[in-house]
N, C-alpha and C positions, 0 to 999 in steps of 0.2 A: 897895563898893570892888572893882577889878579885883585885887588879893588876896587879896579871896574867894574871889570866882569861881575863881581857880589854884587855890586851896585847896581847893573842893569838885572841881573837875576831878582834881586829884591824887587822893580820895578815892574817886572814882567809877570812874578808869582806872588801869591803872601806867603812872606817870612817871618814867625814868629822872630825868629832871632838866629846867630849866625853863629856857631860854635867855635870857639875859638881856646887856643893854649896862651894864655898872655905874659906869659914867661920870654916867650921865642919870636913873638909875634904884636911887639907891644905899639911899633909904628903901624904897621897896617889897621891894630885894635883901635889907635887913634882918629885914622884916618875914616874909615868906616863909621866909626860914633861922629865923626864931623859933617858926615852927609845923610846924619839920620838912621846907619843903619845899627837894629839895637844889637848889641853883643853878648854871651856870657861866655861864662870862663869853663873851659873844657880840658883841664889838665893833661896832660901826655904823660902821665904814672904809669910803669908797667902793671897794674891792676885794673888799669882803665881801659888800655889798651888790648887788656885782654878779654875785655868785654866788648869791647867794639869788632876788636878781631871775631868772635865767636860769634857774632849778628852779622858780619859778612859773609864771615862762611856758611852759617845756615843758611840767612836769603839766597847765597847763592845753590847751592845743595839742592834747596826746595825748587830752585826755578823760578823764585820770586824777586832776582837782579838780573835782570838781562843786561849784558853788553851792547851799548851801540854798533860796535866796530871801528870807534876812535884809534887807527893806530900810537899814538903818544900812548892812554890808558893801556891799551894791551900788553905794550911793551914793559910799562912800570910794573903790571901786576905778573907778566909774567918773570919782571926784575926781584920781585916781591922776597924777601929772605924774611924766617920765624925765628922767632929765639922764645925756648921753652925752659919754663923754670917751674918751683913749686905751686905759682901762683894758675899756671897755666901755659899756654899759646898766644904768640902777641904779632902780630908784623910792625918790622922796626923803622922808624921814619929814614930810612936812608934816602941819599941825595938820589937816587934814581928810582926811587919806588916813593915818592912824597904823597903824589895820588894815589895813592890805595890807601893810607894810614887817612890820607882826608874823606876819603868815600866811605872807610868805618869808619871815622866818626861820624861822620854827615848821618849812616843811615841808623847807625846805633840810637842817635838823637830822633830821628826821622820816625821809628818803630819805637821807640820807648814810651811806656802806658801814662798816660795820665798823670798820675800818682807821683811817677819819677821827675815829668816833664817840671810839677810843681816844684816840687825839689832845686829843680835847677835853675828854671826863671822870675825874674826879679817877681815879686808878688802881684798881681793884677797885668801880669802879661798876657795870661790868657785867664778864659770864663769858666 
């Protein structure tokens, strides 16, 4: 189960918290807060995701995301479709691209300053 997996990830690294859309996502939200691990709420608005999308694509641009060479990941991102509207550029969570829409937000969260991080975890998450 990708539960798991978050769950040995949490064990192995420190994780503030695990970003999550809790709309779509409300039994694994549960599940995760039952073994401890903490979660916030990471909406999948297209204004959101157009900020995630756009910290992908720089890290990548810069050379600052490397690829493993996971064939699965490669496949999704190279499955990857954008849909562009006024708000911007976004990659859409489709059934065969799910990984990339999780990898910006992961790193969107990952690189985001201080300032924002407060913003979005529960108050005395971090120092």
């Amino acid at each position: 189960l990708t539960e798991d997996l978050i769950v040995d990830l949490c064990d192995r690294y420190y994780v503030q918290a695990v970003a999550c859309d809790l709309r779509g996502f409300r039994r694994s939200v549960e599940i995760l807060e039952a073994r401890g691990v903490p979660v916030v709420e990471a909406p999948h608005s297209p204004s959101r995701l157009v900020e995630c999308s756009a910290t992908l694509d720089g890290l990548i641009a810069e050379g600052k995301l490397i690829h493993d060479g996971d064939p699965t990941t490669r496949r999704q991102m190279l499955a990857a479709l954008k849909k562009t509207n006024q708000a911007g550029e976004r990659y859409i969570p489709a059934d065969s691209a799910r990984a990339v829409v999780a990898i910006a937000v992961a790193v969107h969260h990952g690189t985001a300053p201080m300032e924002e991080l407060r913003m979005i975890l529960p108050s005395g998450a971090i120092g």
